[in-house]
Z-matrix of the N, CA and C atoms (Angstrom, degrees):
N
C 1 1.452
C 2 1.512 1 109.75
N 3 1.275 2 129.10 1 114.81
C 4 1.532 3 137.13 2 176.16
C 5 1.340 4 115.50 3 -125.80
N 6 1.328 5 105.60 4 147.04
C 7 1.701 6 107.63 5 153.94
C 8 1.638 7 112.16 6 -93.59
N 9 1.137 8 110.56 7 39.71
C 10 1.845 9 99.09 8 163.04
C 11 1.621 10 98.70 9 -157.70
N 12 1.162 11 104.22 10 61.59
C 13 1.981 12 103.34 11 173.07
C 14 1.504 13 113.72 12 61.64
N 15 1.117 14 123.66 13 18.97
C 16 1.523 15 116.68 14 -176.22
C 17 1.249 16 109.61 15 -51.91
N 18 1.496 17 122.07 16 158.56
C 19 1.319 18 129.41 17 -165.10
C 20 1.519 19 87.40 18 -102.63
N 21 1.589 20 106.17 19 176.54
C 22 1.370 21 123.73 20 164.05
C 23 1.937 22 116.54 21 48.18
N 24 1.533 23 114.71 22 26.68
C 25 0.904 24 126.80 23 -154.71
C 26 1.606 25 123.56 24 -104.70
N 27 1.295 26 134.36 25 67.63
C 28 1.880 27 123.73 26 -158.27
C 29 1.667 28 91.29 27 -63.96
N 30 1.760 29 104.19 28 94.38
C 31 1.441 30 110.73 29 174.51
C 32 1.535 31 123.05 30 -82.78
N 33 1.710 32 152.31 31 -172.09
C 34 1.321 33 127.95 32 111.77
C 35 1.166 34 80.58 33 -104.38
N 36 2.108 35 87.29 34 172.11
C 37 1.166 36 110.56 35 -163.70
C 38 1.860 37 87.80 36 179.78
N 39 1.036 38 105.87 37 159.11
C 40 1.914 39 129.95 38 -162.57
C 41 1.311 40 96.00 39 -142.62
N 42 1.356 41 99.50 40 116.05
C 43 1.837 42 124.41 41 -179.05
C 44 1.302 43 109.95 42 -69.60
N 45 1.049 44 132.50 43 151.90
C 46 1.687 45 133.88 44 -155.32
C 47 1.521 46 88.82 45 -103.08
N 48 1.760 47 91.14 46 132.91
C 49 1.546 48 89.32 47 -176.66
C 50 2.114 49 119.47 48 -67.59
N 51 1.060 50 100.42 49 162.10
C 52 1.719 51 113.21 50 -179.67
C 53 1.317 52 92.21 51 -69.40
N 54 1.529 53 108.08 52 145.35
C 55 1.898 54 111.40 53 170.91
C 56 1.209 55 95.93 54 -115.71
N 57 1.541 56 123.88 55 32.21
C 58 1.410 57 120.43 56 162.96
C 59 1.515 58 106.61 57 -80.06
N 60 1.520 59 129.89 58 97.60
C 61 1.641 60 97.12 59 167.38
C 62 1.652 61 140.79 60 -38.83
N 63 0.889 62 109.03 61 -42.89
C 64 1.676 63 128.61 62 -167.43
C 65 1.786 64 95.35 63 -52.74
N 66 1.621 65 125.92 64 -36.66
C 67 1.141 66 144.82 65 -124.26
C 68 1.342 67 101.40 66 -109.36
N 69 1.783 68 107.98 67 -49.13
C 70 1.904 69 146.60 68 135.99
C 71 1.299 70 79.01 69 -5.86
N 72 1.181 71 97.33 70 -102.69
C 73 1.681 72 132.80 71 -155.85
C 74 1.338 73 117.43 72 -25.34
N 75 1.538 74 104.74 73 -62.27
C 76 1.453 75 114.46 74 -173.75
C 77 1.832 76 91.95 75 -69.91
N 78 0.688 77 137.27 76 -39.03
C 79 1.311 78 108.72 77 -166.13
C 80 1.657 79 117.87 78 -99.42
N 81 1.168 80 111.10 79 -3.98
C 82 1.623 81 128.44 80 160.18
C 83 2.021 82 92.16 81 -64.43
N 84 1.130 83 99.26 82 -48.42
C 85 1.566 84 87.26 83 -173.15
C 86 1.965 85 106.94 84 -72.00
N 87 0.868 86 108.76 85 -34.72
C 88 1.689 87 112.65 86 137.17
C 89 1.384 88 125.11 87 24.95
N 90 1.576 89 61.66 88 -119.94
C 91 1.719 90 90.53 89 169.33
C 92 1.717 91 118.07 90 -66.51
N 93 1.183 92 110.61 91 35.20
C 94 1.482 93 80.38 92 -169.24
C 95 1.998 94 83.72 93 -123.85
N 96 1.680 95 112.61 94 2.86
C 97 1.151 96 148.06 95 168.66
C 98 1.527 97 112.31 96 -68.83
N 99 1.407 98 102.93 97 158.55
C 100 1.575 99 96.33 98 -178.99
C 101 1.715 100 103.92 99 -79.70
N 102 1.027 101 127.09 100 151.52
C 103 1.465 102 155.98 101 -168.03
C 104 1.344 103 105.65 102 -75.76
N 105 1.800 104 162.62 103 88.72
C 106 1.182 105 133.78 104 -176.85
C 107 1.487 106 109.02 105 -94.74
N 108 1.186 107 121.61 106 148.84
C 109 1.351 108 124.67 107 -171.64
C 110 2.018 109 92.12 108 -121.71
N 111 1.348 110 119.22 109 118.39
C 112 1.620 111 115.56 110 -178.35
C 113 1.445 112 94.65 111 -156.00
N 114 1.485 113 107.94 112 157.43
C 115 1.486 114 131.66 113 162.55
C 116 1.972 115 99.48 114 -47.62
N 117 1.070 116 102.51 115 118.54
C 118 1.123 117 128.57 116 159.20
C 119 2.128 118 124.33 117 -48.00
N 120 1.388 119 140.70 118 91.88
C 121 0.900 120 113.82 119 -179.51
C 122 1.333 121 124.34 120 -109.98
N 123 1.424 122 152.40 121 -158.55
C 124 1.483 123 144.02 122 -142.71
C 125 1.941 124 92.67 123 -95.81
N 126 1.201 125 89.04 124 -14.40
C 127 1.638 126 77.13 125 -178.37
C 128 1.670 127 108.35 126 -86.59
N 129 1.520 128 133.73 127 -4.71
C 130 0.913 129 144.13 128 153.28
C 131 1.493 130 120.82 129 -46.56
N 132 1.362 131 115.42 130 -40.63
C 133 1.929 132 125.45 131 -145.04
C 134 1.522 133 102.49 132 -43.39
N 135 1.710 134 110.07 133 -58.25
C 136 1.387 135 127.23 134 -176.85
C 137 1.373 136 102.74 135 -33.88
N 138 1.070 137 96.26 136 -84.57
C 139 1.508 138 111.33 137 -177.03
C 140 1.440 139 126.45 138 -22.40
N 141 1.745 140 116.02 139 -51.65
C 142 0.987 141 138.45 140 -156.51
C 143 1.853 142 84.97 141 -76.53
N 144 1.177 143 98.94 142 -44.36
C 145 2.218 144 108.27 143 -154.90
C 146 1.968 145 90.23 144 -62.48
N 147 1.091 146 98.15 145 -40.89
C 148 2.117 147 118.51 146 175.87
C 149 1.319 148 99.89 147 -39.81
N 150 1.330 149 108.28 148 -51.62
C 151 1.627 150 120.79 149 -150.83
C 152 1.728 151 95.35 150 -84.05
N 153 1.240 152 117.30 151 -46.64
C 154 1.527 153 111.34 152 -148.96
C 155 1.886 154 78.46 153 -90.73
N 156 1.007 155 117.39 154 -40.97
C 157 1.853 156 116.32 155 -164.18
C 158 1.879 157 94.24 156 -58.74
N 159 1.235 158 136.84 157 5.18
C 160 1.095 159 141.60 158 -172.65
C 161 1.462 160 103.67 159 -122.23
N 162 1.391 161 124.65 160 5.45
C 163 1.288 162 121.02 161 -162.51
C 164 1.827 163 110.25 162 -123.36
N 165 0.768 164 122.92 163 79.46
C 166 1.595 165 106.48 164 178.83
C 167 1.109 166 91.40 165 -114.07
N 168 1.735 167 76.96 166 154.73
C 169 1.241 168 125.01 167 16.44
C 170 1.712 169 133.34 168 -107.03
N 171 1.174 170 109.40 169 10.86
C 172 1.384 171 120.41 170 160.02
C 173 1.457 172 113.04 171 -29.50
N 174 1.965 173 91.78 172 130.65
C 175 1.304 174 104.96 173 171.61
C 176 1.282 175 111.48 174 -50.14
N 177 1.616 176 122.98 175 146.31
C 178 1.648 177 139.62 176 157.84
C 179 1.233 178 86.52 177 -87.15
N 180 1.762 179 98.62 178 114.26
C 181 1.524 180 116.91 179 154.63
C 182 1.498 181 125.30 180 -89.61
N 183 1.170 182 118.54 181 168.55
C 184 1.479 183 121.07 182 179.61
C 185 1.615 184 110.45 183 -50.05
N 186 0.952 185 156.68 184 -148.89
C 187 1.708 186 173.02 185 -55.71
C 188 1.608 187 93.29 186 135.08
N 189 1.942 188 86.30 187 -78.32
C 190 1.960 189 110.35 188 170.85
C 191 0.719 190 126.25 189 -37.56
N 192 1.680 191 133.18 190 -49.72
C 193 1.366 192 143.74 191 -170.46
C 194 1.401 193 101.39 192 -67.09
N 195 1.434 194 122.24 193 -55.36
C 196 1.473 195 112.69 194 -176.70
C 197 1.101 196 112.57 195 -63.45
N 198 1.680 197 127.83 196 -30.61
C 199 1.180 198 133.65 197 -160.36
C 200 1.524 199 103.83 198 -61.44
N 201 1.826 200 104.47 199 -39.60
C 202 1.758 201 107.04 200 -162.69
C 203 1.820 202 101.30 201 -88.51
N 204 1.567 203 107.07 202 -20.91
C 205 1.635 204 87.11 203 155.08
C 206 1.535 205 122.34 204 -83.92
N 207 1.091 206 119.89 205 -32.46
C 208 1.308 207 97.18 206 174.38
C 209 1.882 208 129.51 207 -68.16
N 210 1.431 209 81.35 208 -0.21
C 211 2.486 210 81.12 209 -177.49
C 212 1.395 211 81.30 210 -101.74
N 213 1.509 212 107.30 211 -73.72
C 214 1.601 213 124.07 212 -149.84
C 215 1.738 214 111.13 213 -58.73
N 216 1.473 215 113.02 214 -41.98
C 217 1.661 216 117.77 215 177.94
C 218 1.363 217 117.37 216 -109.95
N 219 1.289 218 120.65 217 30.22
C 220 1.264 219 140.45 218 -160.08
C 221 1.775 220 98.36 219 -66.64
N 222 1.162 221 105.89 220 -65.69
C 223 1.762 222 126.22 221 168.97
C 224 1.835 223 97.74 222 -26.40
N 225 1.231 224 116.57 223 -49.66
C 226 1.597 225 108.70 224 -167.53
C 227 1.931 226 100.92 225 -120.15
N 228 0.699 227 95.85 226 47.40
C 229 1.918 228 119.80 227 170.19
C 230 1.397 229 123.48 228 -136.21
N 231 1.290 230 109.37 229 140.02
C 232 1.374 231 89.65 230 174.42
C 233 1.597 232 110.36 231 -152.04
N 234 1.311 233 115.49 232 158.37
C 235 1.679 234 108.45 233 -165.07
C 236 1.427 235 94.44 234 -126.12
N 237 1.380 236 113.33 235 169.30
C 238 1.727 237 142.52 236 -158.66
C 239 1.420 238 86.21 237 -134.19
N 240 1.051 239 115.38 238 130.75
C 241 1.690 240 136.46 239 154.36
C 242 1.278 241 127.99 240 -154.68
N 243 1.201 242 121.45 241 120.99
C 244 1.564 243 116.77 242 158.08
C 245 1.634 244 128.56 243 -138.23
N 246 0.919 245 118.05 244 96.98
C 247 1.629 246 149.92 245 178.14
C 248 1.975 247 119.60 246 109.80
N 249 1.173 248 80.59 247 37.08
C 250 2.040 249 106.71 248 -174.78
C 251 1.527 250 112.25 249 84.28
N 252 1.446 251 105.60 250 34.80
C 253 1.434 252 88.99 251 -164.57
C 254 2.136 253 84.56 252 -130.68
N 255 1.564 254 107.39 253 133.14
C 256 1.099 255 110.54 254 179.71
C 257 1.586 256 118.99 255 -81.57
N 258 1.317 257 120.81 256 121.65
C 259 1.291 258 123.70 257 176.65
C 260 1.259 259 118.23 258 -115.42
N 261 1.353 260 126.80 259 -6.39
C 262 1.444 261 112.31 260 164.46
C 263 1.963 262 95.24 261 -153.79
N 264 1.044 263 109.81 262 152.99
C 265 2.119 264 135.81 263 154.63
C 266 1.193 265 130.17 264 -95.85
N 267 1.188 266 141.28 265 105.22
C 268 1.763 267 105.84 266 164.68
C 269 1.580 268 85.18 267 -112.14
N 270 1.263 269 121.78 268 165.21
C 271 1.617 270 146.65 269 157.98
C 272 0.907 271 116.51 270 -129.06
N 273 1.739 272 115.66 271 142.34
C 274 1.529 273 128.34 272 -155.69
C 275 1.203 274 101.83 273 -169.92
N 276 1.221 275 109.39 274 172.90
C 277 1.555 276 121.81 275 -176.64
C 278 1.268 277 117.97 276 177.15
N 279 1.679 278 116.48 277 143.77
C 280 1.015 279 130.18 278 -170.51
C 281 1.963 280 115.17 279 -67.93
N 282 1.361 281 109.25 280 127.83
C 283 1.781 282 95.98 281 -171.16
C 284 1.835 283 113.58 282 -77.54
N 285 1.390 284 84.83 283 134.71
C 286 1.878 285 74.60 284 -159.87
C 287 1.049 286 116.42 285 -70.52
N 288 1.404 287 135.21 286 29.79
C 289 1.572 288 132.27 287 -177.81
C 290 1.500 289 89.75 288 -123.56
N 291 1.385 290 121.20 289 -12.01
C 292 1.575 291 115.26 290 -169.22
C 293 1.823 292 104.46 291 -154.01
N 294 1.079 293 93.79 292 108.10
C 295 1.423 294 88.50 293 -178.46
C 296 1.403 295 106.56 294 -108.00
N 297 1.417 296 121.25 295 65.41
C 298 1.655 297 121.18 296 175.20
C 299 1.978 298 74.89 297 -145.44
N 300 0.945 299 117.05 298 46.22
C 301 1.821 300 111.54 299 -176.68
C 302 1.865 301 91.77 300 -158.02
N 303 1.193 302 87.10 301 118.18
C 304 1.674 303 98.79 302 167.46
C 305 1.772 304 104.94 303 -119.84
N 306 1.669 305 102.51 304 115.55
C 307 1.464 306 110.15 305 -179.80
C 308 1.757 307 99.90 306 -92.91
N 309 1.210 308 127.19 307 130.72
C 310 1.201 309 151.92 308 -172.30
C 311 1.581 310 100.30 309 -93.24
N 312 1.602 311 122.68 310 100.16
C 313 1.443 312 118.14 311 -159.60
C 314 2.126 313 79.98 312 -98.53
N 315 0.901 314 136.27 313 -50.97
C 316 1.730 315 138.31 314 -148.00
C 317 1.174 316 98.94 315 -135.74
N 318 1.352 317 109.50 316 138.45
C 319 1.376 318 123.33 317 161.20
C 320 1.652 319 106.46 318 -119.98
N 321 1.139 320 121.54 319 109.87
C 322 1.591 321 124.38 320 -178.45
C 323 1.937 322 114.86 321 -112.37
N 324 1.152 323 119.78 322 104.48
C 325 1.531 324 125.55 323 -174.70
C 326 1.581 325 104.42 324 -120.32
N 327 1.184 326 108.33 325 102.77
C 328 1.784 327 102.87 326 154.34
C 329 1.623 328 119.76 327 -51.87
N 330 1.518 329 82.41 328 118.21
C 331 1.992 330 93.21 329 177.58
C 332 1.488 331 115.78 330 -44.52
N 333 1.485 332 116.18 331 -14.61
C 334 1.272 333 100.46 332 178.17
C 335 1.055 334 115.90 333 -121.42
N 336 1.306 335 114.40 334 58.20
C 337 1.696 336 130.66 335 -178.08
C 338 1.648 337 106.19 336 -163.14
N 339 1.997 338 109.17 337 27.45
C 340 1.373 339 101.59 338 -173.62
C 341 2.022 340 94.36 339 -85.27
N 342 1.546 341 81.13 340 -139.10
C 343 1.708 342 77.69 341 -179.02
C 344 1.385 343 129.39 342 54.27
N 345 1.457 344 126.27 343 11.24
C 346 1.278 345 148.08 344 -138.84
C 347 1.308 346 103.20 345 -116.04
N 348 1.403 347 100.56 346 -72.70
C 349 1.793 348 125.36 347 -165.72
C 350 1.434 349 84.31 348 93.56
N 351 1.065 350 145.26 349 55.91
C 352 1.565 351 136.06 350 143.41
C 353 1.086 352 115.69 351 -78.98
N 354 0.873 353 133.93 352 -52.87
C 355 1.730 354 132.37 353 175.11
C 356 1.600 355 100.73 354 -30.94
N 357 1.428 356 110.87 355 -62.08
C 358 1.786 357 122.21 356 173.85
C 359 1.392 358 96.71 357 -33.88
N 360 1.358 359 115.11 358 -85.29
C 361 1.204 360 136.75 359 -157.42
C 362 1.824 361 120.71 360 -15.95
N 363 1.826 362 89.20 361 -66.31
C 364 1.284 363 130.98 362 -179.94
C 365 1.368 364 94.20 363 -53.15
N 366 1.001 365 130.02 364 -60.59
C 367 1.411 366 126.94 365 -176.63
C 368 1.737 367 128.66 366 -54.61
N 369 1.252 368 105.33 367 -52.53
C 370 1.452 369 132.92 368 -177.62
C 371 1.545 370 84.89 369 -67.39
N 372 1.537 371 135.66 370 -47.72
C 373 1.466 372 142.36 371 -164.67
C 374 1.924 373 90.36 372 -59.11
N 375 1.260 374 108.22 373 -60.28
C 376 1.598 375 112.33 374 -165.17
C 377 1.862 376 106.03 375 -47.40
N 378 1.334 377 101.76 376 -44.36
C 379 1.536 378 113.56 377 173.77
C 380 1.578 379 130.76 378 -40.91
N 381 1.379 380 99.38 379 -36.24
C 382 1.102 381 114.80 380 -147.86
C 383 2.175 382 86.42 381 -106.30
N 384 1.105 383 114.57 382 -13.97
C 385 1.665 384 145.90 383 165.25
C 386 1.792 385 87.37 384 -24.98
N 387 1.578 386 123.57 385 132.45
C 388 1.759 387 105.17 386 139.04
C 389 1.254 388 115.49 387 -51.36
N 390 1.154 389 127.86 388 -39.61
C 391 1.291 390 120.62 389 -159.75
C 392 2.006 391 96.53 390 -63.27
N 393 0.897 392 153.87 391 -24.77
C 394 1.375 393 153.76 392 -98.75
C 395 1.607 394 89.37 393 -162.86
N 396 1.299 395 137.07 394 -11.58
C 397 1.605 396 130.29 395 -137.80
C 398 1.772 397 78.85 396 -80.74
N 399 1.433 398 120.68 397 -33.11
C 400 1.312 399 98.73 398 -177.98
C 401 1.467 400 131.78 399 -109.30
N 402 1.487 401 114.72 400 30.68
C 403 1.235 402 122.87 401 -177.58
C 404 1.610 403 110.98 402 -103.87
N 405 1.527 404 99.49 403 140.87
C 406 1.362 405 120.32 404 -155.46
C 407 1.607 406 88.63 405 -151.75
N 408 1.062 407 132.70 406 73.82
C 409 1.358 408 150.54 407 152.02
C 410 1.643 409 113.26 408 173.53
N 411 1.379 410 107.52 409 138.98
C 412 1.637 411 106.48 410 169.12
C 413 1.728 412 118.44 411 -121.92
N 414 0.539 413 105.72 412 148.64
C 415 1.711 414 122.89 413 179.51
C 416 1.754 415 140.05 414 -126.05
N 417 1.173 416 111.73 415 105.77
C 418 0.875 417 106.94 416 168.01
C 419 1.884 418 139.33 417 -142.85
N 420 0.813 419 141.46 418 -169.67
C 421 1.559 420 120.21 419 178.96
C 422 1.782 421 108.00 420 -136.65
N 423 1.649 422 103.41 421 140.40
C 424 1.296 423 97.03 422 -155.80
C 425 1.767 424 104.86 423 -139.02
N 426 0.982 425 138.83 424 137.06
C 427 1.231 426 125.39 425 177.93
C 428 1.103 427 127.35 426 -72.32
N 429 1.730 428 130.25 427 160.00
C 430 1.371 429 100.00 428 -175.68
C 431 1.800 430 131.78 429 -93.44
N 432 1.605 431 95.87 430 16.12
C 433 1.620 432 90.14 431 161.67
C 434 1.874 433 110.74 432 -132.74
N 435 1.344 434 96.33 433 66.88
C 436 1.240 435 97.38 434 -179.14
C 437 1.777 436 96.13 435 -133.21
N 438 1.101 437 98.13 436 87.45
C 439 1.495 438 119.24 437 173.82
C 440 0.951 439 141.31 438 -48.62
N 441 1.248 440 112.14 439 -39.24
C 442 1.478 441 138.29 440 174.57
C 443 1.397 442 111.20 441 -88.49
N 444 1.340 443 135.01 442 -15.93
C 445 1.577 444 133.44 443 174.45
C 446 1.934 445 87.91 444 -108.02
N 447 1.354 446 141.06 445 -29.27
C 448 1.671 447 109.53 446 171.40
C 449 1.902 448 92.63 447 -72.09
N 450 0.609 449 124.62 448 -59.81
C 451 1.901 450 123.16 449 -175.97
C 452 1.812 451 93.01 450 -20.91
N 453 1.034 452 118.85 451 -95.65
C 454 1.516 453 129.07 452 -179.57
C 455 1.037 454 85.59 453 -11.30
N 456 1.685 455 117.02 454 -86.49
C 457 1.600 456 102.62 455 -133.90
C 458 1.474 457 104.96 456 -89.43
N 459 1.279 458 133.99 457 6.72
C 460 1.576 459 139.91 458 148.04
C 461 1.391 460 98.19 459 -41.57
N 462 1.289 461 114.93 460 -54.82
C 463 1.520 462 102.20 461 -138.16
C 464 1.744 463 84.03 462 -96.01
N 465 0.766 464 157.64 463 -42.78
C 466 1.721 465 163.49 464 148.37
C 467 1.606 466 95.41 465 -12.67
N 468 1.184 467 107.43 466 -65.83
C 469 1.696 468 103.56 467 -175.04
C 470 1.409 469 115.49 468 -59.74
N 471 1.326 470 124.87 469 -40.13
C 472 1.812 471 144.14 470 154.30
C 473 1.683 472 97.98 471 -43.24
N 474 1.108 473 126.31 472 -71.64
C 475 1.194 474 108.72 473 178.22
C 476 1.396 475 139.96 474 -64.24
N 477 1.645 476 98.49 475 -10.78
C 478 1.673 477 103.60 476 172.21
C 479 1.408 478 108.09 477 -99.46
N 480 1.352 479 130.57 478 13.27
C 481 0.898 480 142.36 479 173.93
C 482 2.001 481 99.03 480 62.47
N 483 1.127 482 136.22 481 55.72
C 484 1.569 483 137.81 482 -164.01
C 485 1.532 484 108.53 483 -134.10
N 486 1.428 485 98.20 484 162.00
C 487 1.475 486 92.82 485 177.94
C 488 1.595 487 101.73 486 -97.02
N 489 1.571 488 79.42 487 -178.81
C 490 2.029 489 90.05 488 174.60
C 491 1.192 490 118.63 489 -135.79
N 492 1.253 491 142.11 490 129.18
C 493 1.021 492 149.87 491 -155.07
C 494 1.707 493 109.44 492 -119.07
N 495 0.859 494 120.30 493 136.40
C 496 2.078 495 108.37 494 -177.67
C 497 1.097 496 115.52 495 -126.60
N 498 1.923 497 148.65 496 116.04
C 499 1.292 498 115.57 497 171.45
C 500 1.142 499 96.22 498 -145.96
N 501 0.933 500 132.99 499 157.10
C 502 1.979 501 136.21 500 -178.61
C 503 1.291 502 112.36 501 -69.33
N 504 1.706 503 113.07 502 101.74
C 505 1.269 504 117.08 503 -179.99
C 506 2.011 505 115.68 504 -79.50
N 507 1.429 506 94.15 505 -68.67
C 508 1.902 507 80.97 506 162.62
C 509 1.828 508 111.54 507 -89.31
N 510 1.189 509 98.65 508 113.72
C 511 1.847 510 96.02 509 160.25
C 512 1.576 511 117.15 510 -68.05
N 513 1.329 512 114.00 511 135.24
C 514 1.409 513 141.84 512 175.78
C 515 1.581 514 100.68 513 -50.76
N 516 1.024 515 131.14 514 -33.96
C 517 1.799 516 136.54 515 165.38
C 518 1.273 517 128.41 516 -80.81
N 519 1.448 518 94.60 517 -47.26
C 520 1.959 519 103.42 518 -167.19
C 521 2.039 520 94.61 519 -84.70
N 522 1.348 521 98.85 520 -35.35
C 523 1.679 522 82.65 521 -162.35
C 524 1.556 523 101.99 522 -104.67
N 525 1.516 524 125.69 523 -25.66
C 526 1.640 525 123.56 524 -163.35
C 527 1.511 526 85.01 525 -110.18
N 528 1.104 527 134.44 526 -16.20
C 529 2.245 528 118.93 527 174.78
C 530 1.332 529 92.69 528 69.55
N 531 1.747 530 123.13 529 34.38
C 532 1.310 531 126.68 530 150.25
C 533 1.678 532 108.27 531 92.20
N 534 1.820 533 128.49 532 9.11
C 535 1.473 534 128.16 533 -163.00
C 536 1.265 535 78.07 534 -89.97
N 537 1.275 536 135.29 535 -47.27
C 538 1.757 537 113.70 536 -154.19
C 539 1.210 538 110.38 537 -150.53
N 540 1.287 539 106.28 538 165.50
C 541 1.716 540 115.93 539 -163.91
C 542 1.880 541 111.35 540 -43.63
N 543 1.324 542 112.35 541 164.86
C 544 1.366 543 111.27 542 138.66
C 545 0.880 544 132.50 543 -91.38
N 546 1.236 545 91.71 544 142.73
C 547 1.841 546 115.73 545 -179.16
C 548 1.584 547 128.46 546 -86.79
N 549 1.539 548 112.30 547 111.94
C 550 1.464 549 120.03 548 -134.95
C 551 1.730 550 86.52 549 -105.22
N 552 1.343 551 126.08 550 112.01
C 553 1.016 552 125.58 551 149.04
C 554 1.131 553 148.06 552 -8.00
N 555 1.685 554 152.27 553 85.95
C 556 1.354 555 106.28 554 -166.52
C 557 2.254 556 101.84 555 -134.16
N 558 1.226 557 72.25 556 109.18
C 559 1.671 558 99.68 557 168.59
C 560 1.304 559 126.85 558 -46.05
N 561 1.151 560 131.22 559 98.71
C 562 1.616 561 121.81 560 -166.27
C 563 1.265 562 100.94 561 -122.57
N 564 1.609 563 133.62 562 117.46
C 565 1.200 564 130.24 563 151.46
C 566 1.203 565 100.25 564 136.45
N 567 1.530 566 116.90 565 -169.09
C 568 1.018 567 116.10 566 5.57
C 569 1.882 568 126.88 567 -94.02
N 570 1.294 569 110.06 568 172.92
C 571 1.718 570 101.29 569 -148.33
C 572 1.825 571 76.66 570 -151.15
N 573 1.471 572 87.85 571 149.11
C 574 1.896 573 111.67 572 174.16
C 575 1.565 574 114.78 573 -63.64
N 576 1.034 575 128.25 574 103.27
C 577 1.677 576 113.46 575 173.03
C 578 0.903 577 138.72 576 -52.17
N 579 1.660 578 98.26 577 -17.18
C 580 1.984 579 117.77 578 165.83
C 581 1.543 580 120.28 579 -55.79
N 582 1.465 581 84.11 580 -32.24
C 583 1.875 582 103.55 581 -158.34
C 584 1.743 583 94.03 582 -68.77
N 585 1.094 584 141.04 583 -47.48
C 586 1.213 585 141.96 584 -166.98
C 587 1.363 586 122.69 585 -48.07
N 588 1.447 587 94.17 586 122.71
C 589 1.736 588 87.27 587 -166.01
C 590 1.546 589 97.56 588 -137.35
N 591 1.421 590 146.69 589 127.54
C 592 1.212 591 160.85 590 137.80
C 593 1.757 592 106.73 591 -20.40
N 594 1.428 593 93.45 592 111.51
C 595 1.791 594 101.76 593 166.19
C 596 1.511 595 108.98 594 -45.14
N 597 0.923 596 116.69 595 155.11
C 598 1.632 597 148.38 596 -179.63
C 599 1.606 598 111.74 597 -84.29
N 600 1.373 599 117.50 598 -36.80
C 601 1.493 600 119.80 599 -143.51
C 602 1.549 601 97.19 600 -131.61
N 603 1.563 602 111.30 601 28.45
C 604 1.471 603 117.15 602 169.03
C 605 1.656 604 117.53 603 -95.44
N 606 1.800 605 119.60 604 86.12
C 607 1.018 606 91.98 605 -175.02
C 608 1.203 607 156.10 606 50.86
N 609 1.274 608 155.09 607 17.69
C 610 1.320 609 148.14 608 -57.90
C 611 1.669 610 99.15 609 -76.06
N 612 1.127 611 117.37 610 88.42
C 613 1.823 612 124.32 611 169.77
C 614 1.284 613 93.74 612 -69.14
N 615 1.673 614 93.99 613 147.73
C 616 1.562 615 105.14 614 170.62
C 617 1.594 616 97.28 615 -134.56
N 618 1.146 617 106.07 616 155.88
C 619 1.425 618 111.70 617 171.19
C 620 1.767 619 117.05 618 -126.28
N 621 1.335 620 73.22 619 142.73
C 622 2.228 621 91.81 620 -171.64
C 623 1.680 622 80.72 621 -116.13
N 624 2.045 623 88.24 622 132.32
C 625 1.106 624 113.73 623 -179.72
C 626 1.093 625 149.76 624 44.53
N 627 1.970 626 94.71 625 54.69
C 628 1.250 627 112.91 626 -172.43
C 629 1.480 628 93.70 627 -82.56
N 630 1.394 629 109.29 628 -171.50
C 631 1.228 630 132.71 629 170.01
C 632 1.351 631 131.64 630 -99.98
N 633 1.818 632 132.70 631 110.05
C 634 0.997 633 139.24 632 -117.25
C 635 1.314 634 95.55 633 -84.06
């Protein structure tokens, strides 16, 4: 996560609003719609690459790359929509030596759908995933002046009641040859999977195909 384009980075980040009015408009009328929170599928990718290529500083991924999270990691992804129009991403995935650990690679929020707690939402939404029914640690990596992604997941770990743990997973020397920040680990948990509960005061988000 960076404020200057860092590569290799699971950032958030809020897409710069359109200075099209008409564009405003329609999607102010939007939001004023219910919120859907759902598994993401390949007919999404475009969309998704639209959304995050508007977001810095989040990496611009391939077309492909979104394409293979949205089929292949679909289960631990999750998308924001309300009236076909995408307003937020996160991507994640289960760690393959431990699948009770969901690493949080992107955080993607349209700037004009902050103020929300969607970013939260989306997240706590992935949790609540079958795929997820037994994960009790979260993960993710964050730079150290990216303020607005430790805030999130401060307050995520506060709400899961978990600890946090921090340590520099890529060094700025040993792994980037000094182009970009290090990337600071951040250890969450471990925390009850029961305990997880979806904010109240998100817009009214709904979620398709949670887990009963």
């Amino acid at each position: 996560m960076t404020l200057q384009r860092d590569k290799k980075a699971p950032e958030l980040s809020d897409a710069r609003p359109s200075l099209d009015s008409s564009n405003q408009t329609a999607l102010h009328r939007s939001l004023q719609s219910q919120i859907v929170l759902r598994s993401p599928t390949a007919g999404d990718g475009a969309a998704v690459n639209d959304l995050i290529e508007r977001c810095a500083p989040l990496d611009e991924n391939s077309v492909y790359c979104n394409l293979l999270q949205c089929s292949h990691f679909n289960e631990t992804c999750v998308l924001a929509e309300a009236e076909d129009k995408v307003l937020g991403f996160v991507s994640g995935y289960l760690l393959p030596r431990d699948d009770e650990t969901l690493f949080i690679w992107q955080v993607a929020v349209d700037k004009r759908a902050r103020g929300r707690k969607l970013a939260q939402s989306m997240i706590l939404e992935l949790l609540h995933r079958p795929a997820c029914l037994n994960v009790s640690g979260l993960q993710t990596t964050i730079t150290p002046t990216n303020k607005a992604s430790q805030a999130l997941f401060s307050t995520l770990a506060e709400q899961l009641d978990a600890p946090v743990e921090q340590r520099i997973l890529f060094d700025r020397e040993r792994h980037f040859g000094g182009d970009q920040p290090s990337e600071v680990l951040w250890d969450i948990g471990p925390f009850d999977p029961e305990a997880v509960v979806l904010p109240s005061d998100t817009l009214g988000a709904q979620s398709v195909g949670r887990a009963a």
